[in-house]
C-alpha positions in Angstrom: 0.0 0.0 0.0 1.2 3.5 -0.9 1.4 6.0 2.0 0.2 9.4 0.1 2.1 12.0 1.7 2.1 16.2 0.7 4.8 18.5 -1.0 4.5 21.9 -1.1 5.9 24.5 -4.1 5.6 27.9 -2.9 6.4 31.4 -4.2 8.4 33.3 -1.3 9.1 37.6 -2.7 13.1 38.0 -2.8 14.8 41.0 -3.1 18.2 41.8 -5.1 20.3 44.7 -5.6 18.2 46.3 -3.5 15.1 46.5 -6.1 12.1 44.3 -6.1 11.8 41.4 -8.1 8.9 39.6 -8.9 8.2 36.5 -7.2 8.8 33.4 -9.2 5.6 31.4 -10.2 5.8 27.8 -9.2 3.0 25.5 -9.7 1.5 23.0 -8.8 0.9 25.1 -5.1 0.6 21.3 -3.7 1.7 18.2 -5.0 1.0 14.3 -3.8 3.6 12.1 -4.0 3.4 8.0 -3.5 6.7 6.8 -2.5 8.4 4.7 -5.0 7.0 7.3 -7.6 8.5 10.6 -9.2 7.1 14.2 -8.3 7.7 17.3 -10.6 7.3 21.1 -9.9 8.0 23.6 -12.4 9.3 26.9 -11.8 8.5 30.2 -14.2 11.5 32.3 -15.1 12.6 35.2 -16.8 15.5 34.8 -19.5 18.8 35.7 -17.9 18.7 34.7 -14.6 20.0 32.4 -12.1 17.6 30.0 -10.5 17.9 28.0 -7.1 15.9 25.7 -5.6 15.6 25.1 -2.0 13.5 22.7 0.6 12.6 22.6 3.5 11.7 19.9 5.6 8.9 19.7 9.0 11.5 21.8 11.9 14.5 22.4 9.8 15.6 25.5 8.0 15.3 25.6 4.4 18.4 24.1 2.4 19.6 24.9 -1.0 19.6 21.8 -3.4 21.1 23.4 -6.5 21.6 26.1 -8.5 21.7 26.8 -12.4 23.0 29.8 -13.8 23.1 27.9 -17.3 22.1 24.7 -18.9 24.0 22.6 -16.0 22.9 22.1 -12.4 25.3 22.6 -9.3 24.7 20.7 -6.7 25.1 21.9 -2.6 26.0 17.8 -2.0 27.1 15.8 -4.8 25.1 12.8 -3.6 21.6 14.9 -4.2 22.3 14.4 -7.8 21.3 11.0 -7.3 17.8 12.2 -5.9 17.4 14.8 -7.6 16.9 15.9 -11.6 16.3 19.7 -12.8 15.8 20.4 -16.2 16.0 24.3 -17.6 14.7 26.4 -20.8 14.5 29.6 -21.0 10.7 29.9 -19.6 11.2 27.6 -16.8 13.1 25.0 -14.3 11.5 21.6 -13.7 12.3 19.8 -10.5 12.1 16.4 -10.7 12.4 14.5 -7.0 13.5 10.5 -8.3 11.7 7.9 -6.2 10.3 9.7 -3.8 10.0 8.7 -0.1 8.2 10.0 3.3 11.2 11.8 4.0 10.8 13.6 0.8 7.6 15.2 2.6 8.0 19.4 3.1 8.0 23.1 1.3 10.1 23.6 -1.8 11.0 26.9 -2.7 12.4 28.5 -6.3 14.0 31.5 -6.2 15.9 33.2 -8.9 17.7 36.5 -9.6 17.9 38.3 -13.0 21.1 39.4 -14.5 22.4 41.7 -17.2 25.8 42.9 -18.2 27.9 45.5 -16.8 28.6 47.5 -19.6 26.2 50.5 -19.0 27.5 50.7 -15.4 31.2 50.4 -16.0 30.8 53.1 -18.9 29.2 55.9 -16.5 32.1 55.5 -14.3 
């Protein structure tokens, strides 16, 4: 018998460079996982920018997973890339959690920031 537990994808408001950025859209808002099974969440994104995903699990502090500032993830622990699979385009990141379990169970956040170039600020100086 499957145990049917709940995962979260939420859409915390970040701020960089001290201007507001709009918070990243990230849907499903709740996801239902089986354990043996795979569970995906998509995150929205803007072209350009750097996208993280964290998660936090029932009394700990959220935790970075990854980052992508390209094509290729970077792990925080190397053995997460064994649970975990992410998957960019320029629209959006795709989490993918691989065989989930119960301990799999909590809040995952996206967050991202948008980049440009220098060039207009190094000019003016």
């Amino acid at each position: 018998i499957s145990v049917v537990h709940h995962l979260h994808a939420v859409s915390p408001c970040f701020l960089a460079g001290g201007n507001a950025q709009a918070a990243p859209v990230q849907s499903p808002a709740e996801r239902r996982l089986v354990e043996g099974s795979s569970v995906t969440m998509t995150c929205q994104l803007s072209s350009g920018t750097v996208v993280h995903w964290y998660r936090q699990l029932p009394g700990e502090p959220p935790k970075r997973i990854l980052y992508m500032s390209g094509y290729s993830p970077t792990f925080d622990d190397s053995n997460d890339r064994q649970k975990f699979q992410v998957q960019r385009n320029p629209s959006n990141s795709v989490l993918t959690i691989k065989k989930s379990t119960r301990r799999d169970t909590g809040t995952y956040y996206c967050a991202y920031w948008y980049y440009q170039g220098f060039t207009e600020l190094d000019g003016q100086r």
